[in-house]
SEMAR-34398 format. One record per residue: residue number from 1; residue in three letters; chain; x, y, z of N, C-alpha, C, O, CB in turn. Coordinates in Angstrom, 2 decimals, always signed. Each point is the difference from the previous one (the first is absolute). Glycine has a CB too. Layout:
% residues N
(r NUM, ALA, A, (X, Y, Z), (X, Y, Z), (X, Y, Z), (X, Y, Z), (X, Y, Z))
...
This chain:
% residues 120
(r 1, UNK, A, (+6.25, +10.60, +1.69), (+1.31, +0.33, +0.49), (+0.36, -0.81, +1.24), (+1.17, -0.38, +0.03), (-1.44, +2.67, -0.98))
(r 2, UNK, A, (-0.63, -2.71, +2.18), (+0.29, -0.80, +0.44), (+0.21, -1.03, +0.19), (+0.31, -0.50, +1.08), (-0.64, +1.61, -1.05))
(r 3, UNK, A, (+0.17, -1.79, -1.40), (+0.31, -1.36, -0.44), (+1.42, -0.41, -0.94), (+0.35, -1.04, -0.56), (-3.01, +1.10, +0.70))
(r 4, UNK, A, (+3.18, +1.11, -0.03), (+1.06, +0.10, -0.88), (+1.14, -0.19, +0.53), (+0.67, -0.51, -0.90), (-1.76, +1.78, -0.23))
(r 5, UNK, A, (+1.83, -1.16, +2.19), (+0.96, -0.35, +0.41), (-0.51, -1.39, +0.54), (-0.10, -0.66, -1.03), (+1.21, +3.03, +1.30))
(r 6, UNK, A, (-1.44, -3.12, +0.68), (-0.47, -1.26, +0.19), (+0.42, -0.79, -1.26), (+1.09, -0.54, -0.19), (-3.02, +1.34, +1.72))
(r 7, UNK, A, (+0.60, -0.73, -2.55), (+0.05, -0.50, -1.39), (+1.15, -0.30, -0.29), (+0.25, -1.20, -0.11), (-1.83, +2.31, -0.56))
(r 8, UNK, A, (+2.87, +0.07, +0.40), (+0.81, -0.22, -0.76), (+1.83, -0.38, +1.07), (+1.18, -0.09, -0.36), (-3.24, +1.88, -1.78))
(r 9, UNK, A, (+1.47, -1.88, +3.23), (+0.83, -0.91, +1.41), (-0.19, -1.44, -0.67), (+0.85, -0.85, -0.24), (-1.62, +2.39, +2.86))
(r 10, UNK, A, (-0.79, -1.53, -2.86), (+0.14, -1.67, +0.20), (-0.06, -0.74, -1.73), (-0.22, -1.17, -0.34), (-1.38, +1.24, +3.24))
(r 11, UNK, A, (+1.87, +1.01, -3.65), (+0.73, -0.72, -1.71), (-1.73, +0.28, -0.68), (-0.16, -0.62, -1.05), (+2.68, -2.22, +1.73))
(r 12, UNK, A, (-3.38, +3.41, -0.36), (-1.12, +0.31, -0.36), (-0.11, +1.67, -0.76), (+0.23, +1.07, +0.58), (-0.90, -2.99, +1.46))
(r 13, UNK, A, (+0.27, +1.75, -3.43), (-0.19, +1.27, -0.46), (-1.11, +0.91, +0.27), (-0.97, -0.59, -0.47), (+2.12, -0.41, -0.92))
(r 14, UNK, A, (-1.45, +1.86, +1.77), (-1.44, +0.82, +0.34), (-0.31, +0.40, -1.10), (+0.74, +0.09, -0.98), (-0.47, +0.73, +3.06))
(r 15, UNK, A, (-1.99, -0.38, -1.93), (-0.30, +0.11, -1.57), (-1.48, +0.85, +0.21), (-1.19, -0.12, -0.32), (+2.51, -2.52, -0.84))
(r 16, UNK, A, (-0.53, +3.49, +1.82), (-1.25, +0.95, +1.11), (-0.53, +0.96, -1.35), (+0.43, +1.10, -0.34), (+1.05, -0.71, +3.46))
(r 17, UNK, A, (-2.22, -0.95, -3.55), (-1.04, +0.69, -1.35), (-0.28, -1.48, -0.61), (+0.66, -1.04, +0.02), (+0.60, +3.86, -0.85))
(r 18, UNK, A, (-2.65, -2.45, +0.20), (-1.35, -0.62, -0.70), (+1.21, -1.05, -0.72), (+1.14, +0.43, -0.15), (-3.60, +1.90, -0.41))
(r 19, UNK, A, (+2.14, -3.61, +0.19), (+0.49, -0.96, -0.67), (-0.51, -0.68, -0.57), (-0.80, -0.56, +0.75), (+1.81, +0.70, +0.22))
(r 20, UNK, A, (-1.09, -0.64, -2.28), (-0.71, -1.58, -0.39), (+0.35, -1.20, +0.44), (+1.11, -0.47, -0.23), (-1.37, +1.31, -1.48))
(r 21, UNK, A, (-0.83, -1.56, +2.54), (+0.43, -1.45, +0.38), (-1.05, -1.17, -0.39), (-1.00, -0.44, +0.57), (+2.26, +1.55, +1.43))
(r 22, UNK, A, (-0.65, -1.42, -3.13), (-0.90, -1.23, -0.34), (+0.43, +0.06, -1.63), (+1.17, +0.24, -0.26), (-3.54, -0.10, +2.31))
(r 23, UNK, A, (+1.55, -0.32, -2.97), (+0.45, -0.39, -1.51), (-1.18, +0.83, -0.67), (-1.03, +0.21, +0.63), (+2.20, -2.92, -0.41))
(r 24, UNK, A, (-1.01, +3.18, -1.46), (-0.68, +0.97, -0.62), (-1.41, +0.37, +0.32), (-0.45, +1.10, +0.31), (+1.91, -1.75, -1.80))
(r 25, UNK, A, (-2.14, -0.69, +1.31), (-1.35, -0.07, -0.19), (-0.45, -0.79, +1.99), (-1.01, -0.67, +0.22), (+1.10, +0.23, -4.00))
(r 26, UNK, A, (+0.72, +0.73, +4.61), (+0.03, -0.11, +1.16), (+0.72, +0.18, +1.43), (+0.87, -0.68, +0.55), (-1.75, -0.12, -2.13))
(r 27, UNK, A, (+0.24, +1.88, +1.94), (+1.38, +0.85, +0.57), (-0.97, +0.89, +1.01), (-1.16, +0.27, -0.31), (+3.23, -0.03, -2.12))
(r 28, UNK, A, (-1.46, +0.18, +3.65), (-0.36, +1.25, +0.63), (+1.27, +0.68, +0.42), (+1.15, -0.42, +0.19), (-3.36, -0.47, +0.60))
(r 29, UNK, A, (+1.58, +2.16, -0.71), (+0.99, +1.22, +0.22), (+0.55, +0.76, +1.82), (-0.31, +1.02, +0.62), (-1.17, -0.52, -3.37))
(r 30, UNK, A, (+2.10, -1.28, +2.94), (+0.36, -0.30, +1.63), (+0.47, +2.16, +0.03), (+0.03, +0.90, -0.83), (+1.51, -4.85, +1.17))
(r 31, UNK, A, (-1.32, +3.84, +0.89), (+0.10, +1.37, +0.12), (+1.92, +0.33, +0.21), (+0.77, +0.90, -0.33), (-3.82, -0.74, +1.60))
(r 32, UNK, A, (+3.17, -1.49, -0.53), (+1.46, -0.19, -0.37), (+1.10, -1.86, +0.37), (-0.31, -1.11, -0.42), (-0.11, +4.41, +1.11))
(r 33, UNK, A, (+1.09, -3.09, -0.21), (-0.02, -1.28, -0.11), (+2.33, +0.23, +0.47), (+0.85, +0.88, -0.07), (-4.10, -1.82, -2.46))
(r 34, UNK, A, (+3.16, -0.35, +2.91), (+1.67, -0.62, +0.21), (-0.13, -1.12, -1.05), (-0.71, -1.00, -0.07), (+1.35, +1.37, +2.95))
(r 35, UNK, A, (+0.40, +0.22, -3.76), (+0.43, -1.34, -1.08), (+1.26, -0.56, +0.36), (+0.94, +0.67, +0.42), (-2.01, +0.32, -2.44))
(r 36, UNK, A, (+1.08, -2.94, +1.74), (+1.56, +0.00, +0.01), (+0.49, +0.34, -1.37), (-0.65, +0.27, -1.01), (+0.79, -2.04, +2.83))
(r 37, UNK, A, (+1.34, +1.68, -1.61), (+0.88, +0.66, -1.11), (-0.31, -0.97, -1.24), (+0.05, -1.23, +0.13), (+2.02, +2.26, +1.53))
(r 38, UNK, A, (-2.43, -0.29, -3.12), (-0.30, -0.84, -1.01), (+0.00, +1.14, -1.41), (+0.59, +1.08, +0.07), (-2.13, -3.08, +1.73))
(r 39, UNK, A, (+0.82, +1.59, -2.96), (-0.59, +0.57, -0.68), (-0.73, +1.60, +0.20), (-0.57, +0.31, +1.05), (+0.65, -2.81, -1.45))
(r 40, UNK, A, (+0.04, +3.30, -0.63), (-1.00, +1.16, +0.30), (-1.02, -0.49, -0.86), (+0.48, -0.59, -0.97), (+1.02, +2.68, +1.50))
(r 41, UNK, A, (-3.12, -2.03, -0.51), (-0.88, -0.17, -1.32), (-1.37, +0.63, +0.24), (-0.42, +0.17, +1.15), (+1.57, -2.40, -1.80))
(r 42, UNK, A, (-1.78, +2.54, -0.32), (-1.59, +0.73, -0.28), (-0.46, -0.93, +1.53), (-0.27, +0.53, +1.07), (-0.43, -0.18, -4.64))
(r 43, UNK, A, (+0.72, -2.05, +3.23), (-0.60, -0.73, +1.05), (+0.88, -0.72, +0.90), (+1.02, -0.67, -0.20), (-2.78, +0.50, -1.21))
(r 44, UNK, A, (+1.02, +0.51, +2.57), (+1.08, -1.17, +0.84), (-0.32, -0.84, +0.51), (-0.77, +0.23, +0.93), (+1.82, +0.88, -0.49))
(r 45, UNK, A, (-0.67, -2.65, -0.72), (-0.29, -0.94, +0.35), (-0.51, -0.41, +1.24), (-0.94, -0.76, +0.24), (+2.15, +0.74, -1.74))
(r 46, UNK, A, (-0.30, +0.78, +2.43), (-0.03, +0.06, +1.55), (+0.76, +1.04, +1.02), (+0.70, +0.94, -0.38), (-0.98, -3.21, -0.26))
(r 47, UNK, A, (+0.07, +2.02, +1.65), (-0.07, +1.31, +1.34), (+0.31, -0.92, +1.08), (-0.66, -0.91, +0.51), (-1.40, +2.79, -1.22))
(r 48, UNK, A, (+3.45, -1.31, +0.98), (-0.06, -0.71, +1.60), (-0.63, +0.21, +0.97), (+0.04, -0.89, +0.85), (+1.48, +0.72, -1.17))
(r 49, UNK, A, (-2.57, +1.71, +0.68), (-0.50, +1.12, +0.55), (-0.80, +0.45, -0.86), (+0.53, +0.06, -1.11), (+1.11, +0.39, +2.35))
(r 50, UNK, A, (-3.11, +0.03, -1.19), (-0.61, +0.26, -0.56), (-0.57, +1.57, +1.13), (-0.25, -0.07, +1.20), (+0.10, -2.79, -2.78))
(r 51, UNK, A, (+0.09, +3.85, +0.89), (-0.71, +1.46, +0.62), (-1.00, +0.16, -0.40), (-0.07, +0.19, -1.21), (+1.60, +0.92, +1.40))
(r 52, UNK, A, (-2.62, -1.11, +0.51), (-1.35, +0.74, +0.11), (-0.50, +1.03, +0.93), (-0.29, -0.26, +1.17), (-0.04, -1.61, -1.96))
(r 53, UNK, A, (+0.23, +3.10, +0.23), (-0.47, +1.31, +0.73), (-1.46, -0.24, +0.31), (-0.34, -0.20, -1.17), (+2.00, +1.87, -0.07))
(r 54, UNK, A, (-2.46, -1.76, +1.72), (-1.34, -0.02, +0.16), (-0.81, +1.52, -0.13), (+0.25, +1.00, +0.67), (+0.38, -3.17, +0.82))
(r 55, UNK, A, (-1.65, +2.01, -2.54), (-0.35, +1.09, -0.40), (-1.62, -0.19, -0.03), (-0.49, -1.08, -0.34), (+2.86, +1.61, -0.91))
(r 56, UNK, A, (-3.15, +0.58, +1.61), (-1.36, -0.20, +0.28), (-0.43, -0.63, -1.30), (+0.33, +0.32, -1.14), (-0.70, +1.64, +2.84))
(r 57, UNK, A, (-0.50, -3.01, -1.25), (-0.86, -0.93, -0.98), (+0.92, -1.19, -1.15), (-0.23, -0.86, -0.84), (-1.62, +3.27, +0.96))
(r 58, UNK, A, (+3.10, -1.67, +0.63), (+0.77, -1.04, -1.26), (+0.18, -1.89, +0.43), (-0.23, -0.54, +1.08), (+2.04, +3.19, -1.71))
(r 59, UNK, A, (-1.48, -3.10, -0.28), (-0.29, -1.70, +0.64), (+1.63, -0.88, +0.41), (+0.27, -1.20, -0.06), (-2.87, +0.91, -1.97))
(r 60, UNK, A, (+3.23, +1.18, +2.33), (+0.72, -0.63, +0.74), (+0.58, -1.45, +0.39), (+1.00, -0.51, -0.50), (-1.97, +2.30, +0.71))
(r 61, UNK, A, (-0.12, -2.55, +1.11), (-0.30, -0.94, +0.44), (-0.36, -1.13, -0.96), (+0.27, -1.20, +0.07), (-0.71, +2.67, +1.65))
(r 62, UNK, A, (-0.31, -0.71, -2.72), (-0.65, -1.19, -1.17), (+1.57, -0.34, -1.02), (-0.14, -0.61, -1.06), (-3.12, +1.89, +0.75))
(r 63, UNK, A, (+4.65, -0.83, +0.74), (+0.80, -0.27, -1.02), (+1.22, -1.31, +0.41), (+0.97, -0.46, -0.59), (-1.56, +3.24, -0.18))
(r 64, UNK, A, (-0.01, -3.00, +1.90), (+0.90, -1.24, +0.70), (+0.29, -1.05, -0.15), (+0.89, -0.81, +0.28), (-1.35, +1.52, +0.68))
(r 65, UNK, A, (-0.94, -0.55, -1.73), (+0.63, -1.68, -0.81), (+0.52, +0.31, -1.21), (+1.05, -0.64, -0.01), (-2.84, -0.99, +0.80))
(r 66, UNK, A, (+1.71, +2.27, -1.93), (+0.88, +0.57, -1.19), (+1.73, -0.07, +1.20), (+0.76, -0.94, -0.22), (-3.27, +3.17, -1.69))
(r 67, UNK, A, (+2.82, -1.36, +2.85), (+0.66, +0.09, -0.08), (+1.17, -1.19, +0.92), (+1.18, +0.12, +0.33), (-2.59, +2.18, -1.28))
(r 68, UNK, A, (+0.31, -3.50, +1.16), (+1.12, -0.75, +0.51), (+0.28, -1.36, -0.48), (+0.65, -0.93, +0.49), (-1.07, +2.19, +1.30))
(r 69, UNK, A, (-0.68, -1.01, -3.63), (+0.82, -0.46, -1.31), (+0.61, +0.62, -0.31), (+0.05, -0.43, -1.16), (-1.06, -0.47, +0.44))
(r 70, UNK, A, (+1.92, +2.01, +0.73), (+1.10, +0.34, -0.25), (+1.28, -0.28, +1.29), (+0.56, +0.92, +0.60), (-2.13, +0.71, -2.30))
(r 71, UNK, A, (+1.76, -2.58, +1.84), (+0.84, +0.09, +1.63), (-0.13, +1.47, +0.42), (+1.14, +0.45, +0.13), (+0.92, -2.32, -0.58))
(r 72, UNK, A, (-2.57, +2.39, +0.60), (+0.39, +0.80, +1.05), (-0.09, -0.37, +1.54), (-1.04, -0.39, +0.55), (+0.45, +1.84, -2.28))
(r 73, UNK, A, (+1.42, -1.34, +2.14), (+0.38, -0.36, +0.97), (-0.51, +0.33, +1.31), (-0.49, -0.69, +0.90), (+1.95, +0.56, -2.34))
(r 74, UNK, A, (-1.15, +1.68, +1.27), (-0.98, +0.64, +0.81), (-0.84, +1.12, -0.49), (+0.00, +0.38, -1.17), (+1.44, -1.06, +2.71))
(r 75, UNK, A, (-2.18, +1.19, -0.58), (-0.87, +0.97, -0.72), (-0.46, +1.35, +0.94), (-0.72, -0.11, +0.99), (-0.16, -2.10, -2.43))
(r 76, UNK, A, (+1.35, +3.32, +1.01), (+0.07, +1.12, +1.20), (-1.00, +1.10, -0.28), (+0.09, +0.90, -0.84), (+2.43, -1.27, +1.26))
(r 77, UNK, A, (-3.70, +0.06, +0.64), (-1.16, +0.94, -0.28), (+0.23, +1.24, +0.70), (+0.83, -0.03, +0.91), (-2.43, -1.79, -1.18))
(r 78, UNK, A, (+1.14, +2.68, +0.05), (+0.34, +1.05, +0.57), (-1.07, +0.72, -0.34), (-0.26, +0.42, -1.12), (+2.55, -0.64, +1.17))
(r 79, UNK, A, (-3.18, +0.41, +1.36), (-1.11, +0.73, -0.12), (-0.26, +1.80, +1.06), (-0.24, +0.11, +1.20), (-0.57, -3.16, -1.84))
(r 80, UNK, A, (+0.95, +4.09, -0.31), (+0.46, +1.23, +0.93), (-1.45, +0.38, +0.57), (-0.04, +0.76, +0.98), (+2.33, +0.29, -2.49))
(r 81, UNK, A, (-3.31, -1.47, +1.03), (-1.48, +0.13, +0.73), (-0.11, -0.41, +1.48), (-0.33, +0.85, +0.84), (-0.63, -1.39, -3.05))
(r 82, UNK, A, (+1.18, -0.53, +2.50), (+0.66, -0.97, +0.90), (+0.97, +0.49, +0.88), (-0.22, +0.06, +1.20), (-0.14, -1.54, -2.79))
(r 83, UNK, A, (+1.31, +1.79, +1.14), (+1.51, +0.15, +0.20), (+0.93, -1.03, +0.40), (+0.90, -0.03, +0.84), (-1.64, +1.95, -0.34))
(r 84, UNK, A, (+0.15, -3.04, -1.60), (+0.50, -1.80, +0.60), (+0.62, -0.13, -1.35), (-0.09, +0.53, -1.11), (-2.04, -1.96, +2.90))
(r 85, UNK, A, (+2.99, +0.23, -1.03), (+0.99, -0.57, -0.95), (-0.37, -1.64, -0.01), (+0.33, -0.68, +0.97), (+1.70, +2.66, -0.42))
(r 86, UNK, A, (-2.56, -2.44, -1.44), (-0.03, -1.20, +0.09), (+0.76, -0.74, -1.12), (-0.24, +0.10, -1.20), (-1.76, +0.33, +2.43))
(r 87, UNK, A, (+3.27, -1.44, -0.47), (+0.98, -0.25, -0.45), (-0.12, -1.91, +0.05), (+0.11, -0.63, +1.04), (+1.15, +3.43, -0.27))
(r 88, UNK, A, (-1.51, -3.48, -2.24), (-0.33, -0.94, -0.16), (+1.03, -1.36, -0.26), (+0.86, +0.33, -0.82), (-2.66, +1.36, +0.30))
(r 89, UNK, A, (+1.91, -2.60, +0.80), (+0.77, -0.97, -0.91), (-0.60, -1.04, -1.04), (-1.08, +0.31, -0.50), (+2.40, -0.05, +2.39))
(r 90, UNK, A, (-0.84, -1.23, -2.20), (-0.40, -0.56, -0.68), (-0.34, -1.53, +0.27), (+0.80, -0.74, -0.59), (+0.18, +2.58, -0.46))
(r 91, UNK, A, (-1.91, -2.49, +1.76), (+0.25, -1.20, +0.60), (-0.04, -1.44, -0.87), (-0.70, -0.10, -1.00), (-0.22, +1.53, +2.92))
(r 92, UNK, A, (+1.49, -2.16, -1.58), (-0.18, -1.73, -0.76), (-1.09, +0.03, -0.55), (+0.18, -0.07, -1.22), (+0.83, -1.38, +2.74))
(r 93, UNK, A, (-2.25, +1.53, -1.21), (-0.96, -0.11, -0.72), (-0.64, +1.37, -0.89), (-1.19, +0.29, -0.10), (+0.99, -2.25, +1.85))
(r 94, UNK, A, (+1.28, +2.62, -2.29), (-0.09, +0.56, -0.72), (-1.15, +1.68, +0.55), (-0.70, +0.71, -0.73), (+1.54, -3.50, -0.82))
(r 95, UNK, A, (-0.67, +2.86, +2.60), (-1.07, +1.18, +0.68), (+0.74, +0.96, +0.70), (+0.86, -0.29, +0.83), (-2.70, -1.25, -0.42))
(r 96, UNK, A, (+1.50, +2.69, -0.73), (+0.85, +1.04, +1.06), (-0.24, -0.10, +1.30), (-1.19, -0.09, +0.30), (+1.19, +1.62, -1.79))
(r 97, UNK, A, (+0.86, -1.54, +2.44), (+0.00, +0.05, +1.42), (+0.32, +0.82, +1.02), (+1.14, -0.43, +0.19), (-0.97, -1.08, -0.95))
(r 98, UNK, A, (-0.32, +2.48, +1.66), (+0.70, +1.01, +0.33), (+1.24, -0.34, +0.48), (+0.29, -1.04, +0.59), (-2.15, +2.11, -0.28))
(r 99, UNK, A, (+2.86, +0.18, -0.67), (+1.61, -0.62, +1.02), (+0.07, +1.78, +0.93), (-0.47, +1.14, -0.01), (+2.68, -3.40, -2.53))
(r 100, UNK, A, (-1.47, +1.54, +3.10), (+0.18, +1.48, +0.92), (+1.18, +0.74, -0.66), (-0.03, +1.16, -0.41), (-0.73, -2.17, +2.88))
(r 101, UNK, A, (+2.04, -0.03, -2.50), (+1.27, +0.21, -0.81), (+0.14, -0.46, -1.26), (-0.10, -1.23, +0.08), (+0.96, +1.19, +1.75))
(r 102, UNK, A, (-0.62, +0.43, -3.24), (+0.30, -0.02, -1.11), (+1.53, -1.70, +0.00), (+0.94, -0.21, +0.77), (-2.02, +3.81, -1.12))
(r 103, UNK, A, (+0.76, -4.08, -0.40), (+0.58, -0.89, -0.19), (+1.09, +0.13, -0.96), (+0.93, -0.79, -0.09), (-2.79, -0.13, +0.86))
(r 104, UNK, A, (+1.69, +1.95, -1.48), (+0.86, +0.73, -1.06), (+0.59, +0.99, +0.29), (+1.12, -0.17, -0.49), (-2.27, -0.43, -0.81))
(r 105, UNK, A, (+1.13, +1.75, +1.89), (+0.88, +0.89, +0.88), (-0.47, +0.35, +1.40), (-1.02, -0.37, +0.58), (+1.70, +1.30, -2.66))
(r 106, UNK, A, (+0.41, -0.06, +2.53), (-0.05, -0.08, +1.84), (-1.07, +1.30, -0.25), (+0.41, +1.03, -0.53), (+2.61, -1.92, +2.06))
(r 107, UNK, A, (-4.25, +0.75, -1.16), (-0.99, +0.47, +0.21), (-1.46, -0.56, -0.40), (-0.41, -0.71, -0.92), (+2.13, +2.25, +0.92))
(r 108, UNK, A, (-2.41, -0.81, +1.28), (-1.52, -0.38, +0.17), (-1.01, +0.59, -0.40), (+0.10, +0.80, -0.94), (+0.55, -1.46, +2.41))
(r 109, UNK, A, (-2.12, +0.33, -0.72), (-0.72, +1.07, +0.06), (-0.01, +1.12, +0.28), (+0.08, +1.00, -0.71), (-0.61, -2.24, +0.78))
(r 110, UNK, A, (+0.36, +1.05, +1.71), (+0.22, +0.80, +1.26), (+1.21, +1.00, -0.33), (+0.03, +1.16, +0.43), (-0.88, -3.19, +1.24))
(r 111, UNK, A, (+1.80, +1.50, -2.44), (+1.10, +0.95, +0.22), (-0.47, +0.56, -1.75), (+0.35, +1.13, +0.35), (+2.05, -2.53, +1.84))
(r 112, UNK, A, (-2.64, +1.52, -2.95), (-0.20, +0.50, -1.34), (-0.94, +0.93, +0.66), (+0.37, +1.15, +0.25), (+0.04, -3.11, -2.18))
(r 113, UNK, A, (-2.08, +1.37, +2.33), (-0.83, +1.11, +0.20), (+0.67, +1.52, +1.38), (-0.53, +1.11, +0.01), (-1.70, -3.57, -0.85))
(r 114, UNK, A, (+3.13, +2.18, +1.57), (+0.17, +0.82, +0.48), (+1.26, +0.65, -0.40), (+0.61, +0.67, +0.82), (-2.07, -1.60, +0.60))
(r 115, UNK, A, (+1.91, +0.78, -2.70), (+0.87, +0.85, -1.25), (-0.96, +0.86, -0.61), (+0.17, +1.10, -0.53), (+1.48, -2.95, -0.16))
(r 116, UNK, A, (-2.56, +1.27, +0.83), (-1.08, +0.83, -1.33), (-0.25, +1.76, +0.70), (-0.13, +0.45, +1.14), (-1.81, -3.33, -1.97))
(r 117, UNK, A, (+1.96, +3.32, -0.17), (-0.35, +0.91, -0.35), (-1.60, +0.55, -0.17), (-0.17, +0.82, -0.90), (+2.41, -1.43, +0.23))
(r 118, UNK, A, (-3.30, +0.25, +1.40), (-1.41, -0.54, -0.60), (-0.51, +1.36, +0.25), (+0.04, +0.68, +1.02), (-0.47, -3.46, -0.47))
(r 119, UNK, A, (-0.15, +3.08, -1.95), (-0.57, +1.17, -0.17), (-1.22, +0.60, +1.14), (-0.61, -0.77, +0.74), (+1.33, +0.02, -3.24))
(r 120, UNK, A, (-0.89, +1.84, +2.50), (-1.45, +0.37, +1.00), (-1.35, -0.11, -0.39), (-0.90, +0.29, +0.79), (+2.17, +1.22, +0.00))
């Protein structure tokens, strides 16, 4: 929900639930994601924004490179163990990099993690 007005300020659809990104027989299931405006389908080619909830033992971190063959652009971890937001871009050489501010809508880390809601 807090990605939803931003998102759709800056011509970006939110897509805050589980998605296919990649092609049948290659794909992971992002937790949510900012699409630009296109197609609806089973798979999606690509993610301007990619969501990852961080969940004990799950691999996360190991999906960064899958996901920045799909342009994604950026990539928004979100870990409530923690209570960190680590908010990524996408650099020239093809590697996530941290940004403080989102390059795709007016918001950050710092200001997302202290929206949150982070459980006890």
């Amino acid at each position: 929900m807090l990605l939803d007005q931003p998102a759709r300020q800056a011509g970006l659809r939110p897509r805050l639930g589980i998605f296919n990104l990649g092609e049948p027989n290659d794909y992971r299931v992002p937790d949510g994601g900012l699409l630009r405006p296109g197609e609806e389908a089973v798979y999606l080619a690509a993610a301007a924004l990619v969501v990852e909830i961080v969940s004990p033992n799950d691999d996360t971190w190991d999906k960064l490179g899958f996901y920045a063959s799909r342009t994604g652009d950026e990539l928004l971890i979100v870990d409530p163990q923690e209570r960190r937001v680590h908010w990524l871009g996408l650099g020239a050489g093809g590697e996530y990099r941290p940004l403080e501010m989102s390059g795709l809508i007016e918001l950050g880390a710092a200001e997302l993690a202290d929206r949150i809601d982070w459980p006890e």
